[in-house]
N, C-alpha and C positions, 0 to 999 in steps of 0.2 A: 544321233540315235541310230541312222541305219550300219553306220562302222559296229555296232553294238554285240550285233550277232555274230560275223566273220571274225569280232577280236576274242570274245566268248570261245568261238568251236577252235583258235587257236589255240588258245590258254588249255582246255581240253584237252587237244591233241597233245601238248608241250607233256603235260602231264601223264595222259595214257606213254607216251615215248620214255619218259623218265621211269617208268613203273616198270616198263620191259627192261629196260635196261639195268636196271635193279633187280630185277628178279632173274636176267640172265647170266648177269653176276656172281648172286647167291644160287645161283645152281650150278657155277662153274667152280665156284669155292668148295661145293659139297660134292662133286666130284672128285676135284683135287683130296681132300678128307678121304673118300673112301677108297680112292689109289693107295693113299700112304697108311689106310686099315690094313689090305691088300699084303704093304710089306710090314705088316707091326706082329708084337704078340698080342697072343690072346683077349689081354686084359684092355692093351690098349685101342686093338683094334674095336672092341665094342664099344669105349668109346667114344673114337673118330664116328664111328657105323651110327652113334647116337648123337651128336652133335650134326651131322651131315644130313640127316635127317630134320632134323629144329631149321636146320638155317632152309632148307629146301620149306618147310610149312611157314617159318616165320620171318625169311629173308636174314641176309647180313648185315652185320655192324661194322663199317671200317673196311679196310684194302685189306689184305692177308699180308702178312708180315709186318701190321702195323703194331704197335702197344695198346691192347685193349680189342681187338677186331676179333668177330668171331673163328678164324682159322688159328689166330695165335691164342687166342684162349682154350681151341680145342684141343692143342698141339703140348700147349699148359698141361691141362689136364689127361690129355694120353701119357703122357710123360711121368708126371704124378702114379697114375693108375700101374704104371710099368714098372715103377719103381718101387710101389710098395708089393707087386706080386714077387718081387726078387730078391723078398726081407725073408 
């Protein structure tokens, strides 16, 4: 019982660690995003500017460059977005 508390504020901390780490992630992904708005067009660059935004309020999904992660899904759709303004 007294191991109880100290393994407790561990578990905690592990967690508060993990959530930064996570959230400095997703705001290093949503930078990377609005670098490559920076060099896009118009269409696309809003966007990067709108998805960079989501991941920075709701965190990332996935590494960047992975299938399904929110930087390749943003990159999806700027992509998308670019290519139908050039129809």
């Amino acid at each position: 019982m007294r191991y109880a508390a100290p393994a407790l504020a561990l578990l905690i901390l592990a967690a508060c660690s993990d959530d930064s780490t996570n959230r400095s992630s997703a705001d290093a992904q949503a930078d990377a995003l609005e670098n490559a708005a920076d060099q896009s067009t118009d269409n696309a660059a809003d966007v990067l500017e709108n998805r960079a935004d989501r991941i920075r309020e709701n965190g990332a999904v996935g590494t960047p460059g992975e299938p399904g992660s929110s930087t390749q899904q943003a990159m999806n759709a700027a992509a998308a977005a670019d290519s139908n303004s050039t129809r």
